[in-house]
C-alpha positions as CSV (number, residue, x, y, z in Angstrom):
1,X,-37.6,7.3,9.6
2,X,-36.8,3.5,9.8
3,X,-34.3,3.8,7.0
4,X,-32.2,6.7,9.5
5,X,-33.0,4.7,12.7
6,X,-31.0,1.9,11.2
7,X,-28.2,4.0,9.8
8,X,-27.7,5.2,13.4
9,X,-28.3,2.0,14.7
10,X,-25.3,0.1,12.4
11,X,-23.1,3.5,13.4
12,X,-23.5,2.6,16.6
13,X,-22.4,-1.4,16.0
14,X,-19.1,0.5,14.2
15,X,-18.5,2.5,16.9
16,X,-18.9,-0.7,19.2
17,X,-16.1,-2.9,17.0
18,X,-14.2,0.4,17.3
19,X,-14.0,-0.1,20.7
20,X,-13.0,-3.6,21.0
21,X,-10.1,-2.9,18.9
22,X,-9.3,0.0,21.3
23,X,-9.8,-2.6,24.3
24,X,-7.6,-5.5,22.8
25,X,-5.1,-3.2,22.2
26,X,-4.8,-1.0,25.2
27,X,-4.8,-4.5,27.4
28,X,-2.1,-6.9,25.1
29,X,0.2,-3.6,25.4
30,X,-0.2,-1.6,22.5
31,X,-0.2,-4.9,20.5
32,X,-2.5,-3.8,17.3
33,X,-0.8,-0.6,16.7
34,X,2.9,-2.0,16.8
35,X,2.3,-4.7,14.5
36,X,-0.8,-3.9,12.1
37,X,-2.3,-0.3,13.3
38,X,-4.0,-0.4,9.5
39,X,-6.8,-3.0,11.3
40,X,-8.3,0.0,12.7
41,X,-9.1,1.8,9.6
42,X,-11.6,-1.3,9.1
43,X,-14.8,-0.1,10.9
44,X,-15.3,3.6,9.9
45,X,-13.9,2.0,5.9
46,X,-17.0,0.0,6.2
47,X,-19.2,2.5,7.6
48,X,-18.3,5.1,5.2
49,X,-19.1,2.2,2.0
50,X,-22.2,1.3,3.4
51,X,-24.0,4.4,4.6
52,X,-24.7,8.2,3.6
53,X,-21.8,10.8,4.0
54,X,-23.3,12.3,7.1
55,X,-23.4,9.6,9.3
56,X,-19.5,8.0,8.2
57,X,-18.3,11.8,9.5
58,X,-20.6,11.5,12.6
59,X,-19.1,7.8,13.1
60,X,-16.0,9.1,12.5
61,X,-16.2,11.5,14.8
62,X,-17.0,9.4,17.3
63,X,-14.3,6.9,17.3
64,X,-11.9,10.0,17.1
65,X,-13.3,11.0,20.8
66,X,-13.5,7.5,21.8
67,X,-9.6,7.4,21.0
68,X,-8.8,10.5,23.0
69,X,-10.8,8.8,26.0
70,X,-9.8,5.9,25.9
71,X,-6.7,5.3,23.7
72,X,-2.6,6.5,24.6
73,X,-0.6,9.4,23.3
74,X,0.7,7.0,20.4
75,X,-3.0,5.3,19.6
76,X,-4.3,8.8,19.3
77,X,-1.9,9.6,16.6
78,X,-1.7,5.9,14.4
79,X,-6.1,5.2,15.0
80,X,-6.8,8.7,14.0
81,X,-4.5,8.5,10.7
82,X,-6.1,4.9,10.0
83,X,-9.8,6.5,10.8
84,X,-8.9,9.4,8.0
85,X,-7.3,6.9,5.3
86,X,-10.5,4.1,6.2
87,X,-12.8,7.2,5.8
88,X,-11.2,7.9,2.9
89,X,-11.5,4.9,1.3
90,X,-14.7,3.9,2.4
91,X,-15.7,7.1,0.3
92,X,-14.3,6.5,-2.8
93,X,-15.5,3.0,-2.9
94,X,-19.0,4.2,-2.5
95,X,-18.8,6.8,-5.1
96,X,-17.5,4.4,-7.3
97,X,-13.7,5.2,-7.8
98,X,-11.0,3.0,-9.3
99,X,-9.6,0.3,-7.5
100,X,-6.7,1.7,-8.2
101,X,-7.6,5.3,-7.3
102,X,-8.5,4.2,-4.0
103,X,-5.2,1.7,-3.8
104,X,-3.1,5.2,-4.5
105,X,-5.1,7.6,-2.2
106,X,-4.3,4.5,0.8
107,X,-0.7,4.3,-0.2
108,X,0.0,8.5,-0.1
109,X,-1.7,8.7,3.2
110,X,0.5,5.4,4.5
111,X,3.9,7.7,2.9
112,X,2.4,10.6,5.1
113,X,1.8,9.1,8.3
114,X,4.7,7.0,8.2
115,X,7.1,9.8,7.5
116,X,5.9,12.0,10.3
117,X,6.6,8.7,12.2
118,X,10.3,7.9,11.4
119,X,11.3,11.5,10.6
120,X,9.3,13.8,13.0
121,X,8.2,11.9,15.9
122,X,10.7,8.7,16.4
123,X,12.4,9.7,19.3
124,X,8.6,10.1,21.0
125,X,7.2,6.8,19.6
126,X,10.9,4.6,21.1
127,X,11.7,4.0,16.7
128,X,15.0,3.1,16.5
129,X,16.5,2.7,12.9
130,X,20.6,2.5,13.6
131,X,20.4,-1.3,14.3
132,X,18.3,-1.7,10.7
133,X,20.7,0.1,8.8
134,X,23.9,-1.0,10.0
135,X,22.4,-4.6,8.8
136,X,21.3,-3.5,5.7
137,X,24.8,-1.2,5.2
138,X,26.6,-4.7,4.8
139,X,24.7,-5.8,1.8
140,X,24.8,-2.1,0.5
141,X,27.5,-0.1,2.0
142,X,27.0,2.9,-0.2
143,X,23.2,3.5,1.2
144,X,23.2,6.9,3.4
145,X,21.0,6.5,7.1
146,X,18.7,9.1,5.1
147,X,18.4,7.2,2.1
148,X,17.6,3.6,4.2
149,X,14.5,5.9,6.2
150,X,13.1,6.9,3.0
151,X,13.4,3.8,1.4
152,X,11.9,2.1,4.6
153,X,9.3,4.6,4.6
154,X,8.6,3.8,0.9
155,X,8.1,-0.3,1.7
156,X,6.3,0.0,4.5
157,X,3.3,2.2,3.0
158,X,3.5,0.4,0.0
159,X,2.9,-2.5,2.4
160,X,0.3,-1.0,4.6
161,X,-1.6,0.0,1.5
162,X,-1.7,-3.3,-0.3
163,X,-2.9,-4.9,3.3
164,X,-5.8,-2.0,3.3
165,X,-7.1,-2.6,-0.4
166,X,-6.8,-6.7,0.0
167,X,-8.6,-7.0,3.6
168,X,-11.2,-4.0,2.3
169,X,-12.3,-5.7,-1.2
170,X,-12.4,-9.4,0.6
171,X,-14.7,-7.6,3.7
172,X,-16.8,-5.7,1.2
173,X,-17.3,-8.5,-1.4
174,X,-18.6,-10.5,1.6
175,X,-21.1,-7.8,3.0
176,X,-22.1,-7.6,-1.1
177,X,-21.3,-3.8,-1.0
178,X,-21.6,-2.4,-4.7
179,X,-17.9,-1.6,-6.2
180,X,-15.5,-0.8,-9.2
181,X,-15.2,-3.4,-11.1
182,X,-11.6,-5.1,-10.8
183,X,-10.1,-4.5,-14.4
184,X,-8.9,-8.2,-16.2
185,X,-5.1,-8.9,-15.6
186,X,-4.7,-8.7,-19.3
187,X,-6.0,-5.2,-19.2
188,X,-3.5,-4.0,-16.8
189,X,-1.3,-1.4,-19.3
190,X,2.3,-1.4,-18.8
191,X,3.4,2.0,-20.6
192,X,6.0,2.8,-23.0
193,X,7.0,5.7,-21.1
194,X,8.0,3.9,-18.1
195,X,10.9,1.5,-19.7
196,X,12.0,4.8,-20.8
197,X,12.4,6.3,-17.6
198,X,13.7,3.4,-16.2
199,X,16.7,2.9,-18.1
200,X,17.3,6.7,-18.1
201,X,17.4,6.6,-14.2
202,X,19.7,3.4,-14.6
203,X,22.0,5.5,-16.7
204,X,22.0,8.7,-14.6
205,X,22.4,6.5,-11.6
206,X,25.4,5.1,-13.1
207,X,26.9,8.3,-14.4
208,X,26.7,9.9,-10.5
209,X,28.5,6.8,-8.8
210,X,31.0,5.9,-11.7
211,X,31.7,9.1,-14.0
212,X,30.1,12.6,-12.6
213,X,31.1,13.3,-8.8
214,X,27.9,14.0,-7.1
215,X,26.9,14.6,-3.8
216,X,25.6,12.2,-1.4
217,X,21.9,14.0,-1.5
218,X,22.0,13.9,-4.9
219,X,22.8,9.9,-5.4
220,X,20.7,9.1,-1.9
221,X,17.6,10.8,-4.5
222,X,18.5,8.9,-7.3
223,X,18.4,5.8,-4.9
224,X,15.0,6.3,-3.5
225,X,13.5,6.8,-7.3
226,X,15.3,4.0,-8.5
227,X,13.8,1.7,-5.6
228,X,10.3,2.8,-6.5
229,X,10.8,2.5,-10.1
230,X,11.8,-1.2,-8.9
231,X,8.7,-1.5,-7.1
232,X,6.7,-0.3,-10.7
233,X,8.8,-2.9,-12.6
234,X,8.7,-5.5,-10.3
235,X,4.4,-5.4,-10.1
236,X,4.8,-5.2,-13.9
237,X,6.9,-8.7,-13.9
238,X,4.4,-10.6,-11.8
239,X,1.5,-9.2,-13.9
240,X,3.1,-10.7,-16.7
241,X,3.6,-14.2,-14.9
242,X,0.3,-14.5,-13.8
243,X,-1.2,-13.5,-17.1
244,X,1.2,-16.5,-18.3
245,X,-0.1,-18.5,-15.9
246,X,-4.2,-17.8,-16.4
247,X,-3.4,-18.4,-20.7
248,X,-1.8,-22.0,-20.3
249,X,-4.3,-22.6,-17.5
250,X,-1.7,-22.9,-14.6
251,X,-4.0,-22.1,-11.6
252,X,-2.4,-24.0,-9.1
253,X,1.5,-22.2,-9.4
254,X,0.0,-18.7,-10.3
255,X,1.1,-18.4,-6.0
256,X,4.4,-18.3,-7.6
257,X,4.1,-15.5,-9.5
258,X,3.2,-13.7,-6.9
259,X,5.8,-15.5,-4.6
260,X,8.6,-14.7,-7.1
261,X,8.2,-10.8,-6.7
262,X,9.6,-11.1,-3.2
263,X,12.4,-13.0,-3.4
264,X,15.4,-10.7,-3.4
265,X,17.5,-12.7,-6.3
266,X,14.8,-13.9,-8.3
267,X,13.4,-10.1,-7.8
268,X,15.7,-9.2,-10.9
269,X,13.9,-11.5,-13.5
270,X,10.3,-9.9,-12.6
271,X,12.1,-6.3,-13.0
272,X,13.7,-7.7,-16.4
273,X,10.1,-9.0,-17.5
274,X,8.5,-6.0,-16.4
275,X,10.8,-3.8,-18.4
276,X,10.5,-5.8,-21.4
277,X,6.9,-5.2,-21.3
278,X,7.2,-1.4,-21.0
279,X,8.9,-1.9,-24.2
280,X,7.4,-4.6,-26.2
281,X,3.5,-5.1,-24.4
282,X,4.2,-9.0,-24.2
283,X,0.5,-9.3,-22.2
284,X,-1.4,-7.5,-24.8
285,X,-0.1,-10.0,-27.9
286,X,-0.8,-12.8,-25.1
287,X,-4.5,-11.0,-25.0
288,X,-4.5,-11.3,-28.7
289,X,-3.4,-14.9,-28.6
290,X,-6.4,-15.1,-26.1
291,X,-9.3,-14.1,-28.3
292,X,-7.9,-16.0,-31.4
293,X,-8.1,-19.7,-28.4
């Protein structure tokens, strides 16, 4: 009985933080869900790593009808999302999925919610993309307004998902809630299969701007798969740099590997590294080199 009584009692403490959230926001004009709505997903992620399945649904629950009470047609929508993914989350970490497993399920929720966003419900939420894409146009003119969404879409969950999985394992490691153990940089595989997929988008890419005459859905595809295939590469690249960094006992510039991944021009020589190794697994000969130091 005292074990339940303080389930519902630190149910009741998420439901409370909940609600502050849903305060700040509601009186600094929408400020929280314009500019990081993934801050509510925190609570019920918590609560559902913490405690039993029935009470993260009942908690869940509850901040759902404290939204609709409380909250504006647009909170409803972006808390209720960030309730489902922190939920979802929250769950996996406490039946001891992958890091990555839970870094994925974050991301494809993110690709949902903010599609519905840009695509379905912009003119209702005020979105506004034409500005955005007639500035990005003049670096790449040949980029279609449907292309730039999906691309945006892309970055952005990719973006709200990292800032999920980062603020969740630093929050979780502090309350000393049991997890997946983070695998070792070195252990990080890079396939084979990927270099080859990459150069033989590259090459089809190539063929339907230069050589074949293909239509503008078809290349505004190949442009979306080539950006994520950058995004693979370029994570690749700075796994690599980092892993140079931790062997020749670099600490203090590993900021720069990370750094480097960002920066449009320097961009290229992550994707290069990456890609080489796809193809030649540079970080398992320098996990070789390791164990023979």
């Amino acid at each position: 009985m005292n074990i339940r009584t303080n389930q519902v009692t630190q149910g009741a403490m998420y439901c409370a933080l909940y609600g502050i959230l849903l305060f700040v926001n509601q009186q600094f004009g929408l400020i929280i869900e314009t500019s990081l709505p993934s801050i509510f997903s925190l609570p019920i992620l918590v609560c559902a790593a913490k405690s039993e399945k029935n009470i993260s649904w009942i908690v869940g629950l509850t901040m759902i009808i404290m939204t609709f009470l409380f909250g504006s047609f647009t909170t409803w929508f972006y808390s209720w999302s960030s309730i489902l993914i922190g939920l979802l989350y929250g769950t996996g970490v406490r039946k001891k999925w992958s890091m990555m497993t839970n870094f994925m399920w974050t991301t494809l929720l993110s690709i949902v919610v903010n599609f519905f966003t840009v695509f379905v419900w912009a003119k209702l939420f005020g979105m506004e993309l034409t500005e955005d894409y007639m500035m990005f146009q003049a670096y790449i003119p040949n980029v279609s307004l449907a292309t730039f969404m999906a691309c945006f879409v892309l970055l952005l969950s990719v973006l709200e998902g990292l800032s999920i999985h980062f603020i969740a394992i630093l929050i979780l490691r502090r309350l000393r809630v049991p997890m997946a153990e983070m695998k070792n940089i070195f252990q990080i595989q890079s396939p084979f299969y990927v270099g080859v997929l990459s150069i033989s988008l590259w090459v089809l890419y190539y063929l339907c701007t230069n050589v074949i005459e293909c239509s503008h859905e078809v290349v505004g595809f190949f442009q979306v798969v080539l950006l994520m295939d950058y995004f693979i590469l370029d994570f690749f690249g700075a796994i690599v740099m980092l892993s140079l960094c931790v062997l020749y006992q670099k600490r203090k510039i590993a900021f720069l590997a990370t750094l480097g991944a960002m920066i449009p021009v320097v961009q290229w020589i992550w994707i290069f590294v990456g890609l080489m190794d796809c193809f030649f697994q540079i970080r398992k000969k320098m996990m070789n080199k390791r164990t023979v130091l």
